[in-house]
Residue frames as qw, qx, qy, qz and C-alpha x, y, z in Angstrom:
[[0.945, 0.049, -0.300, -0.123, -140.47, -13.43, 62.97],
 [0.502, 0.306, -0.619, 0.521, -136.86, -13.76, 64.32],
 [0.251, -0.442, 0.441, -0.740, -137.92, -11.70, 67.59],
 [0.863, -0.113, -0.080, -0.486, -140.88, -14.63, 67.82],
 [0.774, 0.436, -0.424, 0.178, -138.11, -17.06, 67.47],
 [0.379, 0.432, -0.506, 0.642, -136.00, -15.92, 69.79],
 [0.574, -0.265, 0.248, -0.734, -138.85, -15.43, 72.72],
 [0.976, -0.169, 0.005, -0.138, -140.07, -19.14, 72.21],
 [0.503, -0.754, -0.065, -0.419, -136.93, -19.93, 72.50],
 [0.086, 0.321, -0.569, 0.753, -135.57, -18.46, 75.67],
 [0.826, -0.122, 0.232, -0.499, -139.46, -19.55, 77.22],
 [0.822, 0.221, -0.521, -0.064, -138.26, -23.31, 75.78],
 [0.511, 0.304, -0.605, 0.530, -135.04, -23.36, 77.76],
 [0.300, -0.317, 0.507, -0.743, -136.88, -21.88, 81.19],
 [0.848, -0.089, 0.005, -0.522, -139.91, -24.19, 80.69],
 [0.762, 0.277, -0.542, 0.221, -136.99, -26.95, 79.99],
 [0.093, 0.389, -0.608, 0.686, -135.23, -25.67, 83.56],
 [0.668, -0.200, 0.379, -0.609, -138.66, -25.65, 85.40],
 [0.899, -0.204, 0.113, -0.370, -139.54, -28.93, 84.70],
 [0.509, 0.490, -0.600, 0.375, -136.21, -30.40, 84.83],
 [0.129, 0.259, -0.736, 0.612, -136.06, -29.16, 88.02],
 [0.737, -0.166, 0.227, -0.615, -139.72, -30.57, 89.01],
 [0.871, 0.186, -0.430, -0.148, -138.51, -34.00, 87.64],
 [0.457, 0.261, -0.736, 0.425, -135.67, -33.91, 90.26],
 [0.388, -0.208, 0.431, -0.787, -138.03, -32.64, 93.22],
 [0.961, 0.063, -0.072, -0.259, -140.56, -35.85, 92.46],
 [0.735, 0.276, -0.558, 0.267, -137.32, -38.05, 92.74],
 [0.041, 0.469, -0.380, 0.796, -136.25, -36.49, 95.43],
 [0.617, -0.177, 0.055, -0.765, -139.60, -36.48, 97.07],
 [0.893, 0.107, -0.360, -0.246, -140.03, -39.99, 96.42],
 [0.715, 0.271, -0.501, 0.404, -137.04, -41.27, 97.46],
 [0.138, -0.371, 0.574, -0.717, -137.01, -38.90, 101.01],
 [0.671, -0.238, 0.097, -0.696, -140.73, -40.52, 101.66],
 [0.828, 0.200, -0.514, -0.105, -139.85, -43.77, 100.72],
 [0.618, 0.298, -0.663, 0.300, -137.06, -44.22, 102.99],
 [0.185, -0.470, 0.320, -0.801, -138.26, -42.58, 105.89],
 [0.733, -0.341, 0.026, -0.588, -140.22, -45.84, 106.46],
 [0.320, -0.556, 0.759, -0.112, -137.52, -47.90, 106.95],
 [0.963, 0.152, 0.217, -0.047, -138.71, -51.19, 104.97],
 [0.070, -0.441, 0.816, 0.367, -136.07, -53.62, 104.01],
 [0.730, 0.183, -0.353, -0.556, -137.40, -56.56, 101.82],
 [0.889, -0.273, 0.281, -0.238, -137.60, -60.14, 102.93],
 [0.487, -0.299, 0.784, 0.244, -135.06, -62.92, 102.53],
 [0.465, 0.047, 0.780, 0.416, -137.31, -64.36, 99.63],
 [0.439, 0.751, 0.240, -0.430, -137.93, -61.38, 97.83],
 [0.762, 0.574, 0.147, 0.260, -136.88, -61.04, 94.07],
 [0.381, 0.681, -0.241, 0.577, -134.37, -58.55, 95.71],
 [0.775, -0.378, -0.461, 0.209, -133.40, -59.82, 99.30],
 [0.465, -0.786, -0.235, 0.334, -133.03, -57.84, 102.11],
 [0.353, -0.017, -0.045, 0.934, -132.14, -54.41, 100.85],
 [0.037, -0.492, -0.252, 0.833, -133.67, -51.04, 101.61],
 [0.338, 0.561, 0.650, 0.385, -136.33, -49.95, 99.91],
 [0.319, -0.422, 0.104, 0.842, -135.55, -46.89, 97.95],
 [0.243, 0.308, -0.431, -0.812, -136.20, -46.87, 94.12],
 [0.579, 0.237, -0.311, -0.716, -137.97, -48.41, 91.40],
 [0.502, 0.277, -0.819, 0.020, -136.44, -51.65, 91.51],
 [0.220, -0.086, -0.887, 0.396, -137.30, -52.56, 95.17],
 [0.558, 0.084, 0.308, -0.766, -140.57, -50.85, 95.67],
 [0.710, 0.181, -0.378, -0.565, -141.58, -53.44, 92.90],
 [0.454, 0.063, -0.883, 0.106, -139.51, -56.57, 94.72],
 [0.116, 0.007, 0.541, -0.833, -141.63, -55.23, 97.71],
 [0.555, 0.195, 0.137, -0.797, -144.84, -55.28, 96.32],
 [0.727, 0.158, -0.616, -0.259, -144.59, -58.35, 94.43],
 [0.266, 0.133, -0.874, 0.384, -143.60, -60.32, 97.73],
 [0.477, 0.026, 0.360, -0.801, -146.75, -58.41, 99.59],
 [0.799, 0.193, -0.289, -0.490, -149.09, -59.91, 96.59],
 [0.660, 0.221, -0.713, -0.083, -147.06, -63.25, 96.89],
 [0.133, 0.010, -0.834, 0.536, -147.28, -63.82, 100.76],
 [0.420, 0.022, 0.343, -0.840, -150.96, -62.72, 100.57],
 [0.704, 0.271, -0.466, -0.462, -151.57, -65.39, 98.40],
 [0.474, 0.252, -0.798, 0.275, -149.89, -67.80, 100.12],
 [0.178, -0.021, 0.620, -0.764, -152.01, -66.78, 103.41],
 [0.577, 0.363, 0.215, -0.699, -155.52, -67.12, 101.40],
 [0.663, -0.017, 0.737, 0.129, -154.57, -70.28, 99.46],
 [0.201, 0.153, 0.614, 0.748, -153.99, -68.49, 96.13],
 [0.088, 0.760, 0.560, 0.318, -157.38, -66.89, 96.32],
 [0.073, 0.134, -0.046, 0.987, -157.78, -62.83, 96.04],
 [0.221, 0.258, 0.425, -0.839, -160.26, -60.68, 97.87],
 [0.491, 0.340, -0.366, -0.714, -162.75, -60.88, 95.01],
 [0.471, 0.111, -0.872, -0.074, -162.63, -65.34, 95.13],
 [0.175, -0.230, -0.846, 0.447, -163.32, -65.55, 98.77],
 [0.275, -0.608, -0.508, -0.545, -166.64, -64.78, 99.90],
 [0.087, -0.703, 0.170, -0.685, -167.62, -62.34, 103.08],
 [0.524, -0.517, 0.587, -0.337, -168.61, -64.48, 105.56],
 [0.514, 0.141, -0.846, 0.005, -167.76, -68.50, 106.10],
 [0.773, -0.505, -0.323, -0.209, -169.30, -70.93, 108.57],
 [0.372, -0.593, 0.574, -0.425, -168.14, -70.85, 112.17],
 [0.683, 0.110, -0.721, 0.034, -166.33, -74.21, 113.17],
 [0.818, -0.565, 0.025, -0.104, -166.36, -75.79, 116.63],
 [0.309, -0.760, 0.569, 0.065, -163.00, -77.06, 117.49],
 [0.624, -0.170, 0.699, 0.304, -162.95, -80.01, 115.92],
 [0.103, -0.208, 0.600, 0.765, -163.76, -78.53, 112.72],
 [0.177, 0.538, 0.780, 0.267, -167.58, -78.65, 112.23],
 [0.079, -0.515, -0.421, -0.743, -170.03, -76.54, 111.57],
 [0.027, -0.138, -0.527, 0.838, -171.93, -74.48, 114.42],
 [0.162, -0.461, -0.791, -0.369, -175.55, -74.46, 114.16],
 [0.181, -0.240, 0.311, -0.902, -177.77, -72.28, 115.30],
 [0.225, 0.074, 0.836, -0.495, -181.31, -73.37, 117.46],
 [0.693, 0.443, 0.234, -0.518, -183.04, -73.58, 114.08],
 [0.899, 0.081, 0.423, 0.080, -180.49, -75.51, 112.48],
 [0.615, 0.742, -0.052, 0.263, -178.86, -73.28, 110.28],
 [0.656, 0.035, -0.138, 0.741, -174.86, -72.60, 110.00],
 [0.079, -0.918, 0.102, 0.375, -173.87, -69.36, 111.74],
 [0.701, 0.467, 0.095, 0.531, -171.43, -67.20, 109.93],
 [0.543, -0.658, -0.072, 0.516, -168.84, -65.60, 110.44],
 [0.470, 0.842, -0.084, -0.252, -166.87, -62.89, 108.91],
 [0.833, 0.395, -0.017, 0.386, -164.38, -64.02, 106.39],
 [0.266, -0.930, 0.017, 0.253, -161.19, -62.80, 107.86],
 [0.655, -0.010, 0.422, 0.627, -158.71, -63.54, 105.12],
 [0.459, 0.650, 0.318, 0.515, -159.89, -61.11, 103.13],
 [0.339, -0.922, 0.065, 0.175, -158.67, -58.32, 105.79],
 [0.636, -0.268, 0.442, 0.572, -155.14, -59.80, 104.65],
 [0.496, 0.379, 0.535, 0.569, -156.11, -58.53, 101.12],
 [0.022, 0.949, 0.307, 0.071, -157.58, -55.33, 102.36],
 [0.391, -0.838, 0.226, 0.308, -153.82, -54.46, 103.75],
 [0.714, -0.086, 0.498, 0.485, -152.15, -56.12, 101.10],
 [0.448, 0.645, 0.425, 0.450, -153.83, -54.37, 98.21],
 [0.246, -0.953, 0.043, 0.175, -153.41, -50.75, 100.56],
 [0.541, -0.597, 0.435, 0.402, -149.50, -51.52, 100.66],
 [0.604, 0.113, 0.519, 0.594, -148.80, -52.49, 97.36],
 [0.220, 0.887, 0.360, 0.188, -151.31, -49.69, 95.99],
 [0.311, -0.930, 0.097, 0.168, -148.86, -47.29, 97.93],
 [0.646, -0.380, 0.560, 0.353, -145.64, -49.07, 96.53],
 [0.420, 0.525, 0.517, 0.530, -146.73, -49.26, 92.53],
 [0.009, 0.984, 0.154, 0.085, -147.68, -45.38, 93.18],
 [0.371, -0.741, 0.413, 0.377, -143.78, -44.76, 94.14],
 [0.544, 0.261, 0.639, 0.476, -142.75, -47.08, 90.95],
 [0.374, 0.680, 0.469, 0.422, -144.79, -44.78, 88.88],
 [0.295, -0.925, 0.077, 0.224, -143.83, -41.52, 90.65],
 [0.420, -0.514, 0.496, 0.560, -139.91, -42.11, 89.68],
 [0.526, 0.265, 0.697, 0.409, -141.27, -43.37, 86.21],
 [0.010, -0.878, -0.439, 0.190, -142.83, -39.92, 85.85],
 [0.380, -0.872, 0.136, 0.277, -140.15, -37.77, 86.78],
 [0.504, -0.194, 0.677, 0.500, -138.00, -39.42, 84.42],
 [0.413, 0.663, 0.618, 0.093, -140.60, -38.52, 82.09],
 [0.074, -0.956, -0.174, 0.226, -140.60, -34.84, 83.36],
 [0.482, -0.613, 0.322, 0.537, -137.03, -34.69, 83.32],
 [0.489, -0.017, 0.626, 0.607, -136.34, -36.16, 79.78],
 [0.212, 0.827, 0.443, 0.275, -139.32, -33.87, 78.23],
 [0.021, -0.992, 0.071, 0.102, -137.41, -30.73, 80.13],
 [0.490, -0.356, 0.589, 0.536, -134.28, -31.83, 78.55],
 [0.457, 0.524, 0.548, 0.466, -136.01, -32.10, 75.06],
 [0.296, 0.881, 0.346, 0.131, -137.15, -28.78, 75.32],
 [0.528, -0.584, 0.329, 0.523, -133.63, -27.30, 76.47],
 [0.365, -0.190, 0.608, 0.680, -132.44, -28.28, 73.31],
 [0.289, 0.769, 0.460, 0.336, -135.18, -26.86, 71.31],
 [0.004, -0.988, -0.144, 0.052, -134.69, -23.83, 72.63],
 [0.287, -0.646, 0.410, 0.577, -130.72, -23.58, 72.48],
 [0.532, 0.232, 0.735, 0.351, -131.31, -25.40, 68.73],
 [0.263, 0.752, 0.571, 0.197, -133.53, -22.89, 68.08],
 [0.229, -0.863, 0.232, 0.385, -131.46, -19.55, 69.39],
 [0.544, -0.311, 0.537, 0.565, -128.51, -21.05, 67.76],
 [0.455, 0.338, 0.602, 0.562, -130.38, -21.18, 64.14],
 [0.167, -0.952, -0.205, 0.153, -131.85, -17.56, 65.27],
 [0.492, -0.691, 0.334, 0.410, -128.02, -16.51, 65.94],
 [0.465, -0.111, 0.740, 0.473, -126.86, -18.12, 62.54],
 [0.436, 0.545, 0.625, 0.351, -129.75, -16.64, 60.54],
 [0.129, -0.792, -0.034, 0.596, -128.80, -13.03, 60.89]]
């Protein structure tokens, strides 16, 4: 029983190390990929014109994306607007075709939502990526101390 004891653990404390050190490599990771693209945020983001890095600004980032795509598509998301829309003339009518019906055209606002939802989709995926790791990290800390908890009462029950 002790020997069992002692085996799980010294496997605790490595399995603690390994994913420790996978919790800092996902940070890391994150944080090398992140910056490499040089975004700063906009004057009227929730977190004005600084470098996006961590958690905090991927999220003022992505919330501005969502909030200027709205703002392009009169509040309405990809999913509201419909595919195509009638073709205007210049002064704003309709365009008929030589049986009388409206041409259509495609709807090109919703392209704005096809890049918007891309970018942010990429931005919440970093958010949760650091939120992870932090996961990883604090679960290969827990098990650290099981295993030195568990040596120690090993050591102490001789």
């Amino acid at each position: 029983m002790k020997k069992i004891l002692k085996i799980s653990s010294l496997l605790a404390i490595v399995a603690g190390i390994i994913l420790v050190a996978g919790g800092i490599w996902g940070i890391y990771f994150t944080y090398k990929n992140v910056s490499q693209e040089k975004i700063v945020t906009p004057a009227d983001a929730s977190i004005p014109e600084q470098p996006v890095r961590g958690p905090f600004t991927l999220k003022a980032q992505a919330d501005i994306i969502r909030q200027h795509a709205l703002g392009t598509t009169s509040g309405k998301t990809y999913a509201e607007m419909p595919r195509q829309i009638q073709k205007l003339d210049d002064k704003g009518n309709p365009i008929l075709d030589s049986g009388g019906k409206e041409v259509m055209t495609p709807n090109t606002a919703r392209d704005i939502w096809i890049t918007a939802t891309t970018l942010t989709t990429a931005l919440n995926l970093g958010i949760l990526t650091y939120a992870f790791s932090g996961f990883i990290i604090l679960l290969g800390l827990i098990s650290i101390w099981t295993g030195i908890l568990y040596f120690l009462f090993y050591k102490n029950s001789r």
